[in-house]
ChimeraX commands (.cxc) that place a marker at each C-alpha (Angstrom):
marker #1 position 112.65,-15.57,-7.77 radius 0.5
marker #1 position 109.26,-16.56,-9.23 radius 0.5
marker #1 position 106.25,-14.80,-10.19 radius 0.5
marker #1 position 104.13,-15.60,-6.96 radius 0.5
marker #1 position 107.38,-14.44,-4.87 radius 0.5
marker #1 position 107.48,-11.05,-6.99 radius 0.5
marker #1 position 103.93,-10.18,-6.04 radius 0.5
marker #1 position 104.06,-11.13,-2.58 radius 0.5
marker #1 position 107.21,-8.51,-2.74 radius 0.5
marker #1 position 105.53,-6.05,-4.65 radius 0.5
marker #1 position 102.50,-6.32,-1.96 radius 0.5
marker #1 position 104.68,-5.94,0.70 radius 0.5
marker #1 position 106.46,-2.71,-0.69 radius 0.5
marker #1 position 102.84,-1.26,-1.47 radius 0.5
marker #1 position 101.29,-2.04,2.10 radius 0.5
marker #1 position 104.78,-0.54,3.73 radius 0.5
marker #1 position 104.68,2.45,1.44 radius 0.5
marker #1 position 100.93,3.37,2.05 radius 0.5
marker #1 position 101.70,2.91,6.36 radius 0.5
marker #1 position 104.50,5.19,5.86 radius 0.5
marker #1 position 102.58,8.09,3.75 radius 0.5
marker #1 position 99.84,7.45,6.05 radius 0.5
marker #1 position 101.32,7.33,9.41 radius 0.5
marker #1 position 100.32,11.08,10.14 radius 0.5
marker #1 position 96.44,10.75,9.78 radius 0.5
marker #1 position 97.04,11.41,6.12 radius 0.5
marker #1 position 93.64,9.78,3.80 radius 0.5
marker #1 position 95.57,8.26,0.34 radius 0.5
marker #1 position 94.06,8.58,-3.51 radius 0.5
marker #1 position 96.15,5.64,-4.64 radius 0.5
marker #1 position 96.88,5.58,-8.65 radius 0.5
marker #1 position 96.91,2.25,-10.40 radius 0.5
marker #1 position 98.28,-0.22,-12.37 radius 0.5
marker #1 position 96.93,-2.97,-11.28 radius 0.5
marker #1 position 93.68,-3.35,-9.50 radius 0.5
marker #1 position 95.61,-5.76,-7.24 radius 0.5
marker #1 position 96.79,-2.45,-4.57 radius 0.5
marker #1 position 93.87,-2.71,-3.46 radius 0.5
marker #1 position 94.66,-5.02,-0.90 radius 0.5
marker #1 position 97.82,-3.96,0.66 radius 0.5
marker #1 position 96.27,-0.30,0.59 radius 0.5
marker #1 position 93.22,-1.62,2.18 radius 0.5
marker #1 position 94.96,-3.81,5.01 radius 0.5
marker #1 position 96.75,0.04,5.79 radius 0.5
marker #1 position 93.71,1.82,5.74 radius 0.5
marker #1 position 92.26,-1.20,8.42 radius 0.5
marker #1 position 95.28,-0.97,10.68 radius 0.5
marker #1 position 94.27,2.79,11.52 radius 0.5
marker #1 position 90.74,2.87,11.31 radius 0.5
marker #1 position 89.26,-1.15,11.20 radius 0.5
marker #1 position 87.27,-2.30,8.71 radius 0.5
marker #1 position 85.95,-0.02,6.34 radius 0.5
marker #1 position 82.86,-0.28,4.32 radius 0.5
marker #1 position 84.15,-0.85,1.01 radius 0.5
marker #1 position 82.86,0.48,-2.06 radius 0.5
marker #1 position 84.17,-1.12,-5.48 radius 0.5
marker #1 position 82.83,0.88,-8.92 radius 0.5
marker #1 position 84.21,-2.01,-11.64 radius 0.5
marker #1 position 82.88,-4.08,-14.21 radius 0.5
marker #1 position 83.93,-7.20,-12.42 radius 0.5
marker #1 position 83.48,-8.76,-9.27 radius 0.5
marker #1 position 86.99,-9.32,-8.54 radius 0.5
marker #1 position 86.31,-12.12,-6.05 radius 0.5
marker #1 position 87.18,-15.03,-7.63 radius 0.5
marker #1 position 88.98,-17.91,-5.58 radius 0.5
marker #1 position 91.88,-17.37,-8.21 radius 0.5
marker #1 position 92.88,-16.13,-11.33 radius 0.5
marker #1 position 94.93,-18.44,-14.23 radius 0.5
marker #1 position 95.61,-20.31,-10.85 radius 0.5
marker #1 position 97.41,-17.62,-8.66 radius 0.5
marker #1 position 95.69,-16.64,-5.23 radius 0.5
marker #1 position 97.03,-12.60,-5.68 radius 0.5
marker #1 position 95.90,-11.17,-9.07 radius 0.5
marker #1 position 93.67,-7.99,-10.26 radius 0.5
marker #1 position 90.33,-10.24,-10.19 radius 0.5
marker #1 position 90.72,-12.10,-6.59 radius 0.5
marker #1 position 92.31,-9.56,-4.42 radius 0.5
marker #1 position 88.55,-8.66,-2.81 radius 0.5
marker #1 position 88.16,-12.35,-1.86 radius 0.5
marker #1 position 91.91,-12.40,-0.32 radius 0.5
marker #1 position 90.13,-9.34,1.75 radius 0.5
marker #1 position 87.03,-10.83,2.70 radius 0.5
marker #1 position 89.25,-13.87,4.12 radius 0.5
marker #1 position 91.34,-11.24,5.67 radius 0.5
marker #1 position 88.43,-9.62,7.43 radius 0.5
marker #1 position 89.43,-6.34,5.88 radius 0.5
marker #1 position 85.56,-4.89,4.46 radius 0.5
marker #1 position 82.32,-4.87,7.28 radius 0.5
marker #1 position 80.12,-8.01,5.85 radius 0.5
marker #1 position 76.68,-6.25,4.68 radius 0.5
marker #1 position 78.05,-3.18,4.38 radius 0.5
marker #1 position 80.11,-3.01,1.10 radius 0.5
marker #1 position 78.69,-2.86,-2.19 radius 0.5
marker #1 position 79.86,-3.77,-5.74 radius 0.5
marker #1 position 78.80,-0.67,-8.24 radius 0.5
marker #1 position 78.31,-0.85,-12.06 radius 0.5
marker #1 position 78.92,-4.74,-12.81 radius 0.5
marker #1 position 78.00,-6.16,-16.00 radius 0.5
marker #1 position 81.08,-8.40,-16.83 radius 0.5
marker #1 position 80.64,-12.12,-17.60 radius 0.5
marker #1 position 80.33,-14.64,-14.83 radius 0.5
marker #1 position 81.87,-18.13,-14.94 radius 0.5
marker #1 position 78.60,-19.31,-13.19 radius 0.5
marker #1 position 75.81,-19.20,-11.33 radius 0.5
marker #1 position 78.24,-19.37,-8.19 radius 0.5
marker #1 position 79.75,-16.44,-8.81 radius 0.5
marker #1 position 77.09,-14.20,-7.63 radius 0.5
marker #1 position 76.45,-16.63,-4.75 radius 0.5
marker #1 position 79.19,-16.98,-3.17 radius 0.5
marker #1 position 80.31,-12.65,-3.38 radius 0.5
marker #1 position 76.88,-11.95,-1.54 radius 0.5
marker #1 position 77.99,-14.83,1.02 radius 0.5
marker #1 position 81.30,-12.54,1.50 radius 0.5
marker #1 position 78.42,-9.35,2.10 radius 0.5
marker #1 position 78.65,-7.33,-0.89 radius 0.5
marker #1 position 75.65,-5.93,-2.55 radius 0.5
marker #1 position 75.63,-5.88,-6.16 radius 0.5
marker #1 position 74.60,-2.47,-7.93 radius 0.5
marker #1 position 74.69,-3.17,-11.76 radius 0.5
marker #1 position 74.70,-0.48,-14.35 radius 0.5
marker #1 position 71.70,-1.95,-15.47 radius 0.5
marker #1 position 70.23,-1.31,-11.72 radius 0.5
marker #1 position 71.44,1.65,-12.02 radius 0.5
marker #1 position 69.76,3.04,-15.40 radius 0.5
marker #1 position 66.62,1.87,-14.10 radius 0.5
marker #1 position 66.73,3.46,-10.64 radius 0.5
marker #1 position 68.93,6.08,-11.49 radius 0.5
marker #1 position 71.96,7.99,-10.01 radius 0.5
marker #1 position 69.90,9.43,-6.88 radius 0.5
marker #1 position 68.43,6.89,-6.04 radius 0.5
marker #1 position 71.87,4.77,-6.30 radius 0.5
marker #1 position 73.41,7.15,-4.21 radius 0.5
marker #1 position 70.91,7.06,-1.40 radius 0.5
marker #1 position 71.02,3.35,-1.45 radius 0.5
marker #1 position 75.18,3.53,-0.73 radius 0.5
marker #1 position 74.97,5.82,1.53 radius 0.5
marker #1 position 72.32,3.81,3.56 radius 0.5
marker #1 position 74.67,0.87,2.86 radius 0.5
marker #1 position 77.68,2.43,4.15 radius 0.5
marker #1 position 76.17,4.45,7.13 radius 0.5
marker #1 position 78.69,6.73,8.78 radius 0.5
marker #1 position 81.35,3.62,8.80 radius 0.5
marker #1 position 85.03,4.48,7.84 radius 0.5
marker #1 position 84.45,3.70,4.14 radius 0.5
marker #1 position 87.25,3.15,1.21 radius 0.5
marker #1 position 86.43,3.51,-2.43 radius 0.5
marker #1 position 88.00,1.60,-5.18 radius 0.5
marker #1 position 87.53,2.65,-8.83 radius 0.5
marker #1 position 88.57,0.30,-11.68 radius 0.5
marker #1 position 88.21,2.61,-14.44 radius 0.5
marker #1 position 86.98,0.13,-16.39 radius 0.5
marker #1 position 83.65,0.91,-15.03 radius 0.5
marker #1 position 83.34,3.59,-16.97 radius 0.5
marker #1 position 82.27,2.34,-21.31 radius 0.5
marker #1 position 85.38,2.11,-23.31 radius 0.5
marker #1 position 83.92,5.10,-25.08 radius 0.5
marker #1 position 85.07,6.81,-21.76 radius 0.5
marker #1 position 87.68,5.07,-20.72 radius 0.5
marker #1 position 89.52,2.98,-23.90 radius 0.5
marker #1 position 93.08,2.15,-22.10 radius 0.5
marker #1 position 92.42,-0.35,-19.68 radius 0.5
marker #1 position 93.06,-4.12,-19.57 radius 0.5
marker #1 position 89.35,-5.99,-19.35 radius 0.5
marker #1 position 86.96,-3.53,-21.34 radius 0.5
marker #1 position 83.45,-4.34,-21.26 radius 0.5
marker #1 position 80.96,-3.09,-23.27 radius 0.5
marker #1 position 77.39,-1.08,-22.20 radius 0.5
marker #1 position 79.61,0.79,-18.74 radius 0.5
marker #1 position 78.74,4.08,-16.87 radius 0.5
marker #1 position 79.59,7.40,-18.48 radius 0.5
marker #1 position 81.82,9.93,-17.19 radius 0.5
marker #1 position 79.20,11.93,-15.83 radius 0.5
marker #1 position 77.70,9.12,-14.29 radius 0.5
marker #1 position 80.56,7.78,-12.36 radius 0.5
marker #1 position 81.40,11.90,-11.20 radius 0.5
marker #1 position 77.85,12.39,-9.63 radius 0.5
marker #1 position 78.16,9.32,-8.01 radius 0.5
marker #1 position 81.38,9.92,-6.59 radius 0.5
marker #1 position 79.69,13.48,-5.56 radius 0.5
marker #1 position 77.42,11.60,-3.34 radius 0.5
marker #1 position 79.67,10.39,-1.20 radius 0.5
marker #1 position 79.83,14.24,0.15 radius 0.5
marker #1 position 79.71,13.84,3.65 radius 0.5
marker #1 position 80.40,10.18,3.88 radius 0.5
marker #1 position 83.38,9.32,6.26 radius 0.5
marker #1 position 85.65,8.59,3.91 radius 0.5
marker #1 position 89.15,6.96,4.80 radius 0.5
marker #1 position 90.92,5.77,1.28 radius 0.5
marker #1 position 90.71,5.83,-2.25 radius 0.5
marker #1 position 91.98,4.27,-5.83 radius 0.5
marker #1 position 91.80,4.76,-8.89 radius 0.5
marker #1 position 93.31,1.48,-11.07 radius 0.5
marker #1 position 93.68,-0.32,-14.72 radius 0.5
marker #1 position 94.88,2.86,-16.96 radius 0.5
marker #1 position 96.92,1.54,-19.38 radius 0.5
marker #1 position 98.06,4.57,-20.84 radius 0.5
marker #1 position 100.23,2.78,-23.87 radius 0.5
marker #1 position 96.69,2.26,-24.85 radius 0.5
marker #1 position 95.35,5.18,-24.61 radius 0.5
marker #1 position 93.97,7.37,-27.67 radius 0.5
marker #1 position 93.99,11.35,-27.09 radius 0.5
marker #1 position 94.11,10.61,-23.30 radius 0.5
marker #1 position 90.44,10.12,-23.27 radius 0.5
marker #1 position 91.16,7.39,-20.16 radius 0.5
marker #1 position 93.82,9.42,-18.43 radius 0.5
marker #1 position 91.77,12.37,-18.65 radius 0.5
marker #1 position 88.71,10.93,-16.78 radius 0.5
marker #1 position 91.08,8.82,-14.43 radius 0.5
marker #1 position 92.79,12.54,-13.42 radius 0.5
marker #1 position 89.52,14.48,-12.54 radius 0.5
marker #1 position 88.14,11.40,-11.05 radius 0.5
marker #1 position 91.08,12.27,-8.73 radius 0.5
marker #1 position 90.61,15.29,-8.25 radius 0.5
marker #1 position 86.93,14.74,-7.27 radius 0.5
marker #1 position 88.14,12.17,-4.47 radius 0.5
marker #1 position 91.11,14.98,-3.39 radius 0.5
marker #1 position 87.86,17.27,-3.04 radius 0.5
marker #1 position 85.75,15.08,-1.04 radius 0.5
marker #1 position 88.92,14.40,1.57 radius 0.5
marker #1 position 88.91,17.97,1.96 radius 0.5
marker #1 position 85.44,18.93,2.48 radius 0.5
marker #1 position 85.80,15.97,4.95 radius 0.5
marker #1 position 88.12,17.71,7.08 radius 0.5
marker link #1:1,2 radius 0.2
marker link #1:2,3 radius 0.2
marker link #1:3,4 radius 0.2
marker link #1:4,5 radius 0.2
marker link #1:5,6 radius 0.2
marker link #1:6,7 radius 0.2
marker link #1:7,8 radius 0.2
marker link #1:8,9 radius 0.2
marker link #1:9,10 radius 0.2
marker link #1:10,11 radius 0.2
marker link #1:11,12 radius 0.2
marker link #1:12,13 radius 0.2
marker link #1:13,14 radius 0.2
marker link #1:14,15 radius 0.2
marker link #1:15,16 radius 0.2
marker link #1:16,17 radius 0.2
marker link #1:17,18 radius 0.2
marker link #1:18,19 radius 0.2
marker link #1:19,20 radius 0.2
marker link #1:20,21 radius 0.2
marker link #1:21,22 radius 0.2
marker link #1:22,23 radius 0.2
marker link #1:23,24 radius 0.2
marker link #1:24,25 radius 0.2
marker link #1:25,26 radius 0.2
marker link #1:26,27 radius 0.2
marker link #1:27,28 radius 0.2
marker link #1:28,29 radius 0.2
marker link #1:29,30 radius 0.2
marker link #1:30,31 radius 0.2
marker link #1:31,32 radius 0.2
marker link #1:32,33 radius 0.2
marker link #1:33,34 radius 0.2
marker link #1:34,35 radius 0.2
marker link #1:35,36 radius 0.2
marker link #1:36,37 radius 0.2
marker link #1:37,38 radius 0.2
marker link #1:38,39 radius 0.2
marker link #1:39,40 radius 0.2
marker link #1:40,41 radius 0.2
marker link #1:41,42 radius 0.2
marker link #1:42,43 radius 0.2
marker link #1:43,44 radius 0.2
marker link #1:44,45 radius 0.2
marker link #1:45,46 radius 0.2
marker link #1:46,47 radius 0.2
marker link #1:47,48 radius 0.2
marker link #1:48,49 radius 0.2
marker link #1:49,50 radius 0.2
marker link #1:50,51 radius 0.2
marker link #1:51,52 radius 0.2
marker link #1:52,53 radius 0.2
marker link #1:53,54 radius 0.2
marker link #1:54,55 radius 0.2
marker link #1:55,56 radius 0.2
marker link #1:56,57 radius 0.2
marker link #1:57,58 radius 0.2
marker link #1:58,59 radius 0.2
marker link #1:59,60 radius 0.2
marker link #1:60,61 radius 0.2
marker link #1:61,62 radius 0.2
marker link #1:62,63 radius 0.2
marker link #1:63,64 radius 0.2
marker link #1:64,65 radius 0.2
marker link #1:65,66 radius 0.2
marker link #1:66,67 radius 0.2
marker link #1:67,68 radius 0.2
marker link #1:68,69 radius 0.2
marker link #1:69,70 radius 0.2
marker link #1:70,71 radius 0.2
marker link #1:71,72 radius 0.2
marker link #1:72,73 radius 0.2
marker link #1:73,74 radius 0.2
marker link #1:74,75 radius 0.2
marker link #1:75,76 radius 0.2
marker link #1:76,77 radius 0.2
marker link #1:77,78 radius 0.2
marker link #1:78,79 radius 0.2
marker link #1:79,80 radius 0.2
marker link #1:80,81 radius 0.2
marker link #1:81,82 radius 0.2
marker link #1:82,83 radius 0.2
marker link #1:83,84 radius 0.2
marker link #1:84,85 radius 0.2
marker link #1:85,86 radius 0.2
marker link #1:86,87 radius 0.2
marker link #1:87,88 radius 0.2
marker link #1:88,89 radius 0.2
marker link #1:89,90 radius 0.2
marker link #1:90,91 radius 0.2
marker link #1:91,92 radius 0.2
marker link #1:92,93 radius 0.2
marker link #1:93,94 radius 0.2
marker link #1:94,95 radius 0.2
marker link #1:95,96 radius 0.2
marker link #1:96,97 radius 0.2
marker link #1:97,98 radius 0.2
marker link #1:98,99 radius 0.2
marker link #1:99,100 radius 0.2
marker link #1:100,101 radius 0.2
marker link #1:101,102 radius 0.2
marker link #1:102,103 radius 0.2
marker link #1:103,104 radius 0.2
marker link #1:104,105 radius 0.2
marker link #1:105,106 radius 0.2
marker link #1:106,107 radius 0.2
marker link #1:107,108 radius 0.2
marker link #1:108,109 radius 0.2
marker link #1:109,110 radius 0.2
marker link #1:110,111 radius 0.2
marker link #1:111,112 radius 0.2
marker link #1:112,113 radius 0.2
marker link #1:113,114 radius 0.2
marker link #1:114,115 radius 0.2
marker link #1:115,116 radius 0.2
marker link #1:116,117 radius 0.2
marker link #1:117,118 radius 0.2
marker link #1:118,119 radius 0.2
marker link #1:119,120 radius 0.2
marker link #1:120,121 radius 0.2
marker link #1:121,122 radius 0.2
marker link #1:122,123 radius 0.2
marker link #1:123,124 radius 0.2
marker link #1:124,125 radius 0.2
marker link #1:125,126 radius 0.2
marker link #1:126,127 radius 0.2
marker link #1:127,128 radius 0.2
marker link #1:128,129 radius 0.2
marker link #1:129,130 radius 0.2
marker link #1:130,131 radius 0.2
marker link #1:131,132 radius 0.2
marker link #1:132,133 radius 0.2
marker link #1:133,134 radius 0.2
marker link #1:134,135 radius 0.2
marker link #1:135,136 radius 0.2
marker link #1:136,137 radius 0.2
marker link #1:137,138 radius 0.2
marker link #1:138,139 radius 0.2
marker link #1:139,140 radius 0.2
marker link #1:140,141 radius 0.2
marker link #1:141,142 radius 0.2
marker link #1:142,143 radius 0.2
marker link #1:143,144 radius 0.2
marker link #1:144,145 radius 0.2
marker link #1:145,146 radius 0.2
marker link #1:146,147 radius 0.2
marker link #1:147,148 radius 0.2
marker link #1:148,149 radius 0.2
marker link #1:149,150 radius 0.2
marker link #1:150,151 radius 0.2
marker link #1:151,152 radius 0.2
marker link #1:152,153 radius 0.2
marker link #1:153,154 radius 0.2
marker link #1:154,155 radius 0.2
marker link #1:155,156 radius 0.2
marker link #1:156,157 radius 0.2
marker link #1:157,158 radius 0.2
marker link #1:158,159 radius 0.2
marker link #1:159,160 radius 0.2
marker link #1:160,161 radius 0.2
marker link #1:161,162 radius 0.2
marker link #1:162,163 radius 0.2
marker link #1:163,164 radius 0.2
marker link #1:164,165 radius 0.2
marker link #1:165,166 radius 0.2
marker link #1:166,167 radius 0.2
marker link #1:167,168 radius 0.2
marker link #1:168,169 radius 0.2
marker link #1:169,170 radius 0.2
marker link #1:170,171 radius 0.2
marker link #1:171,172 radius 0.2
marker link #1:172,173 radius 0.2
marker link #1:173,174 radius 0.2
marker link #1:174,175 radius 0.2
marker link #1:175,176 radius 0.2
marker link #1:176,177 radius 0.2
marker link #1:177,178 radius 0.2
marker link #1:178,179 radius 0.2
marker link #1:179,180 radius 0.2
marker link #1:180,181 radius 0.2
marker link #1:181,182 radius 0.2
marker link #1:182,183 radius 0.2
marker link #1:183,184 radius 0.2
marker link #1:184,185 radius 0.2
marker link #1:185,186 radius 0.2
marker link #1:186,187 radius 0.2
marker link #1:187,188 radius 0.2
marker link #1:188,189 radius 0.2
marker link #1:189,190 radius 0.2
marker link #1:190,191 radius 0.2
marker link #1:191,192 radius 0.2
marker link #1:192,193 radius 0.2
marker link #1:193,194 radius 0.2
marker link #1:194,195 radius 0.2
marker link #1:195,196 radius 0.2
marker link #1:196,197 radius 0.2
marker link #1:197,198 radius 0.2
marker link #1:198,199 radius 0.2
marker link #1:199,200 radius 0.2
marker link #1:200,201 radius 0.2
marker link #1:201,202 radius 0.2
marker link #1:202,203 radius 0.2
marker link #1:203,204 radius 0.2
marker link #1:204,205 radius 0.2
marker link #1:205,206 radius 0.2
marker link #1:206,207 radius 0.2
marker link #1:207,208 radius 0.2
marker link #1:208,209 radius 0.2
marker link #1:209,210 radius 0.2
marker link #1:210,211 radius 0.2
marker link #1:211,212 radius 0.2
marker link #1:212,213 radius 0.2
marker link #1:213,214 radius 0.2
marker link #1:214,215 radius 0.2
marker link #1:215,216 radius 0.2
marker link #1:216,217 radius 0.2
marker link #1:217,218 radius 0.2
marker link #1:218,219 radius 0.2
marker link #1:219,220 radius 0.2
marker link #1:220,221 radius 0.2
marker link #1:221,222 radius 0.2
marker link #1:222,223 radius 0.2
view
């Protein structure tokens, strides 16, 4: 079996596992591996409650046509879900970019897919409340799903993970964020990229566990 074979499996087995954890009404924290779950867990989420207003906290835009040449990978799985219809156009936002682009294009052709870009940049000069009002605007009272690369966060936060990039959010940072989502209509969540063979003292595991816990709290104050 080749490689592109093995991922469609492994996409398959994600997509069937999340229906079947799912199937009573029950919202998912989803713990990655690779940021590419993100698209079988979001075409679940969309089968129960259509398309959500997505929410992506990385240092990348991950919507690149393709990545080393295959269509399903970690960095094009949110352009596989704009083609799929999966995230509301105008609605969805990327939050704390500041990875390299390949060009101009790039940044073109993810606002042509309806994502508004929120860079940490952006967001030390507005600052958190004001970032936080402008996603909830964005998101309105839309069933919205959050995915969190933890590479968001600076690799002084968050060293174990596969694409570091310098100048990121801190761990308070990314926590009050996620706090502002209190109220929001939330339907999903991950959490991806700890590599913990890489990880010194747990430093990434630890922020990648209360980040989950913060999520597990916003479900229930949800309910």
């Amino acid at each position: 079996m080749c490689s592109s074979d093995l991922i469609a499996e492994a996409i398959g087995q994600i997509e069937r596992g999340a229906d079947e954890l799912s199937r009573d009404g029950q919202r998912l924290v989803s713990l990655g591996g690779d940021h590419t779950i993100a698209l079988p867990l979001l075409r679940s989420v969309v089968r129960r409650h259509g398309p959500v207003a997505l929410v992506h906290f990385d240092a990348h835009l991950d919507t690149w046509p393709t990545y080393f040449g295959a269509r399903y990978t970690h960095g094009s799985m949110f352009r596989r879900a704009a083609e799929e219809g999966l995230f509301v156009p105008g609605h969805s936002a990327h939050v704390g970019i500041r990875g390299s682009l390949y060009a101009r294009e790039d940044l073109d052709e993810d606002a042509g897919m309806g994502f508004r870009v929120i860079s940490c940049v952006d967001i030390d000069d507005a600052g958190v409340p004001s970032v936080i009002g402008r996603l909830r605007e964005q998101i309105g009272d839309r069933p919205a799903y959050l995915s969190i690369d933890i590479d968001v966060l600076d690799p002084a936060f968050a060293p174990a993970t596969g694409t570091p990039e310098t100048a990121g959010l801190n761990s308070r940072e990314l926590m009050r964020l996620l706090r502002g989502f209190d109220g929001a209509n939330l339907v999903g969540a991950d959490i991806v990229e700890v590599a913990p063979a890489y990880d010194h003292a747990e430093i990434t595991g630890i922020a990648a566990a209360n980040l989950a816990y913060e999520l597990v709290s916003l479900f229930a104050l949800g309910t």
